[in-house]
N, C-alpha and C positions, 0 to 999 in steps of 0.2 A: 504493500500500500504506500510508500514512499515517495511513489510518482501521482497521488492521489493530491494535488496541490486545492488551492482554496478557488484558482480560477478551473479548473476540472472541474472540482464537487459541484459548483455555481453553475454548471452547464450543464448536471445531470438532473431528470425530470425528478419527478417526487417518488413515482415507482422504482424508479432505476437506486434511488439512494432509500427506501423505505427496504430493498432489495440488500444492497449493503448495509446498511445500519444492522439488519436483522443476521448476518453472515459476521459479524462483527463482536456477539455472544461466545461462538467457538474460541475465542482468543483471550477470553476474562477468564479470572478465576470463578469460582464453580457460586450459583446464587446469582449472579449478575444478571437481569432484567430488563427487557428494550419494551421503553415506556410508549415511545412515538415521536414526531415531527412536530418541533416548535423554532419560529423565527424570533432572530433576535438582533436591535436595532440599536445603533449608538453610535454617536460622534461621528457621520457621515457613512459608517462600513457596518454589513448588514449581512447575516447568516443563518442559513436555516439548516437547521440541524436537526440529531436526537439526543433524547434525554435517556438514558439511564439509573438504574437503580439494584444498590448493590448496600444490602443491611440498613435500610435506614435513609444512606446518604445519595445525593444525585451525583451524576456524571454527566456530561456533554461531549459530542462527539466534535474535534478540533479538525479540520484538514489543515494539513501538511502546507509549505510554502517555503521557498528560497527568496531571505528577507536581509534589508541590510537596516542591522542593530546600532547600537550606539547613538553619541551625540558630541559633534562638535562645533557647528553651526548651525546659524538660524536658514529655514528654510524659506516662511513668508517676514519674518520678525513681529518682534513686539509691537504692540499698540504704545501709541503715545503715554498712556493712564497706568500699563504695567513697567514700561520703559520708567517713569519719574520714579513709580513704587519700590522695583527693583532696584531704582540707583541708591535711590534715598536710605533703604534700609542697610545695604550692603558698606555702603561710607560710612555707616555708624563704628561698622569694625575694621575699619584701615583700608576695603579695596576699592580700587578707583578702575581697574579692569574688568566690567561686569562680564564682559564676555568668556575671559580666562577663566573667571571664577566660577562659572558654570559649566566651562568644561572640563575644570577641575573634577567636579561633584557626579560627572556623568561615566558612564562606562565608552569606551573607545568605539570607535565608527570600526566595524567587522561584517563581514558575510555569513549567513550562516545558512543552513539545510534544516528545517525543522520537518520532523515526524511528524504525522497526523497520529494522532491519540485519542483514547477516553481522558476525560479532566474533572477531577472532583469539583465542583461548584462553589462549592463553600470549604474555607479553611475549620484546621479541628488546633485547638490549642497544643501544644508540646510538651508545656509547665503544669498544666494543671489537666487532673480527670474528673470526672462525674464520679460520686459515690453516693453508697445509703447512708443515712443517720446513723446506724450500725458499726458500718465502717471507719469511718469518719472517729467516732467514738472510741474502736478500738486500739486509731490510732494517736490522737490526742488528747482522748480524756476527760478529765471533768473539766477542765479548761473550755475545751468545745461545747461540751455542755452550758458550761454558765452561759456562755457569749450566744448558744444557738437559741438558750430560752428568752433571755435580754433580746436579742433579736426581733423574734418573735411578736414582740409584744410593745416591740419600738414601730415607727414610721421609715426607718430606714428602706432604701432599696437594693441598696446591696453594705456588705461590710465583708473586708479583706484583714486578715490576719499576715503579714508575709509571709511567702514561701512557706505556709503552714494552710489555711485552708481559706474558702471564701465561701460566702450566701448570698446569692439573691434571690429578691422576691416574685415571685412568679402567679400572679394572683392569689390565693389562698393558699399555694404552695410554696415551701421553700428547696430549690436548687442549692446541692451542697458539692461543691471541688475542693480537690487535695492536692497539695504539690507532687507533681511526678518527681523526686529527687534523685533516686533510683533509676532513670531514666539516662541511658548512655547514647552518642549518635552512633557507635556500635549496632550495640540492640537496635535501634528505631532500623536504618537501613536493613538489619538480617531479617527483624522480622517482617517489614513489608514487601521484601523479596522472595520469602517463603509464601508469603500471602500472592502472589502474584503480582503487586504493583511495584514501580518506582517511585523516586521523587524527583522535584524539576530540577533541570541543569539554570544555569543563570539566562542561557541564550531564549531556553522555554518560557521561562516567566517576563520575557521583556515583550516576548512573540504574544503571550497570551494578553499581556499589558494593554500595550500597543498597538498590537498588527499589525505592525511593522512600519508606524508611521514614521515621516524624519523630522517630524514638530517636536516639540521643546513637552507637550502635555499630548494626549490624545486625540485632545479636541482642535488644539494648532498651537498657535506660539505666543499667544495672550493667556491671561489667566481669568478664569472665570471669577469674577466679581457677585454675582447674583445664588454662589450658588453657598449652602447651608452644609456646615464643617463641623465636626467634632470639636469641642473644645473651646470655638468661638459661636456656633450659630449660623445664624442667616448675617450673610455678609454686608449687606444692604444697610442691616442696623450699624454697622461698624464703620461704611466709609461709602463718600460721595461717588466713588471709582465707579461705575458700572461699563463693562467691556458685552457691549450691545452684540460682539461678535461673536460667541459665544453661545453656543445650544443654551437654550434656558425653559424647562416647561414652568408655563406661569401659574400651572395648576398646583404644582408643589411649593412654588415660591409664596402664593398666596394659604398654605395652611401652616397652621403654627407646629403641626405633628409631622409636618411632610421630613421623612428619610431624610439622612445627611445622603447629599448627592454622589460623594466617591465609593459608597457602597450597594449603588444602586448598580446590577447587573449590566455588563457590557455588550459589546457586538458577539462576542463568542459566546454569551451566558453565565458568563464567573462572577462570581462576586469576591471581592477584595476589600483589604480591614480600613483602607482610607481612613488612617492614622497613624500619625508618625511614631507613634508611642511603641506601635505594634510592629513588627519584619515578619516577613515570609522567608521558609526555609528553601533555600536554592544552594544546589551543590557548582563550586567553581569546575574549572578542567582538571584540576588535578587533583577533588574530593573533597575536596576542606569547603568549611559552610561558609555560604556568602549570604547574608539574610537581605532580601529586595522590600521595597514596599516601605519602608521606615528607617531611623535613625535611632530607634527609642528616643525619642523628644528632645536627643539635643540641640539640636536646632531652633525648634518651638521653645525647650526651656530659658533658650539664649536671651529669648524675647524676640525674637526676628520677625514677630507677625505671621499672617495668613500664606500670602506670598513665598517665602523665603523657607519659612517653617514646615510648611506643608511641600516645597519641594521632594522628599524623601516622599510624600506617599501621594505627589500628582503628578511627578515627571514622569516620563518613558521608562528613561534609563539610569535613573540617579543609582549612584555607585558608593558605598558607603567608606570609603578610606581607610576608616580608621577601624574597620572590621575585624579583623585580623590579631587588634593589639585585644582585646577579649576572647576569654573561655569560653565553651560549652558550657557550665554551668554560667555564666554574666548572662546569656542572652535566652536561656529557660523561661523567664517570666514572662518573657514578651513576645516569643516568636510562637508561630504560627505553622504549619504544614496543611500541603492538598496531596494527593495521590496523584496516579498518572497512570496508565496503560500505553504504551508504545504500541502501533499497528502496522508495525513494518514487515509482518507475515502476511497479509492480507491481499491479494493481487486482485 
């Protein structure tokens, strides 16, 4: 299936891919499930695909493409309104090169061959697991207990103990996590290789990001103003900037509950943590984890603003530098993982 590119699939009828999709089962591990045909639309690029299901979780089926990654220049450039923003924040910390400085933060302009695959839809945490009350108990005690009853009986919506457990509130119910501490990236890769799946390389996750655009965000080379962030809100209350260029549905701008928009599902049907706070797990070339999608907040913690802040989890490509100088255990609480199925047996 290697030669099954995104302009291929886009030119096969809906029998012909209702046809693969379904031939597409023999290559999952065992339980995997062809739900049906659903299209899916964003930031100019548009896909229809299948949905999958396997214990629980969804999957989407990716086609393949030979795409060029990275970022070292602007393709259409900035708007005037992101151009002042971007200067403005950046001279607070000494650089007066905005363009160096952003392709500093990005990963290198490369070629790459990406596989058409299954793609878990939604990320599963790394750090933390779902447990019973039981559990939970056995392992920390009346500690847990005091804090789960107080809980309880508090307004709170959620409450974090670190790297020990956490609760949220879930209507009438309370959701109880434990820290995976025990948790090695040994074990995580054996045992989803025994399970039949991978995980993403860094060139997958920019490819699923993206789609291989060569703008600065998905959407182009401006920064959406209009659009509702983690952390900050609806951006509109925060600053006069509005970048009119810019996808914006005005049905979600206008509700006070509407979705933060970087987690709203994309052209391929992922959904991504669109927050800097949070990384996605991605393996580099030579194994070693390179987490995409975020910075853990240094950045935002910096005070950089919307803009600048949220680069780690609105750009394409943004490449985290300083990766490398942290452990496997520093980057547990934060990071994030999808599965993968590779479909390169599939002709």
């Amino acid at each position: 299936m290697e030669a099954l590119t995104r302009a291929i699939w886009a030119g096969l009828s809906v029998q012909e891919k209702e046809e693969l999709l379904h031939g597409m089962i023999a290559l999952c591990p065992a339980g995997m499930e062809y739900i049906g045909v659903r299209t899916f639309e964003r930031f100019g690029q548009r896909t229809e695909s299948g949905i999958f299901m396997h214990a629980g979780r969804e999957f989407v089926f990716v086609p393949g493409d030979h795409v060029t990654l990275g970022w070292s220049q602007w393709q259409d450039g900035m708007n005037e309104q992101t151009s002042a923003d971007l200067s403005e924040t950046v001279s607070e910390y000494g650089v007066e090169d905005v363009d160096s400085f952003l392709a500093s933060q990005m990963s290198p302009v490369r070629e790459a061959a990406i596989a058409p695959m299954l793609v878990e839809c939604h990320t599963q945490s790394l750090g933390w697991i779902e447990v019973t009350e039981e559990e939970a108990l056995a392992v920390h005690g009346s500690e847990f207990a005091a804090e789960l009853e107080q809980f309880k009986h508090s307004d709170l919506k959620g409450l974090e103990q670190y790297q020990a457990f956490r609760l949220e509130r879930q209507g009438a119910k309370v959701r109880i996590q434990r820290y995976n501490e025990e948790l090695t990236l040994e074990a995580l890769l054996e045992g989803q290789a025994e399970a039949g799946f991978g995980l993403l390389t860094e060139d997958e996750w920019e490819y699923l990001y993206g789609g291989g655009c060569r703008t600065l965000f998905p959407w182009g080379d401006s920064f959406g103003y209009t659009m509702k962030l983690k952390h900050f809100g609806r951006l509109e209350g925060l600053t006069e900037i509005v970048d009119e260029s810019v996808e914006t549905d005005l049905a979600l701008v206008a509700e006070d509950e509407m979705p933060y928009d970087l987690e709203r599902p994309n052209f391929f049907g992922l959904q991504f943590a669109g927050d800097p706070y949070k990384v996605e797990l991605t393996m580099d070339c030579s194994g070693g984890v390179l987490p995409k999608g975020g910075d853990g907040g240094e950045m935002i913690c910096g005070g950089m603003g919307p803009l600048v802040g949220y680069l780690p989890a609105s750009a394409a490509y943004y490449r985290n530098s300083n990766a490398h100088e942290l452990d496997w255990e520093d980057w547990m609480d934060s990071m994030y993982y999808r599965r993968v199925i590779r479909l390169t047996d599939l002709t």
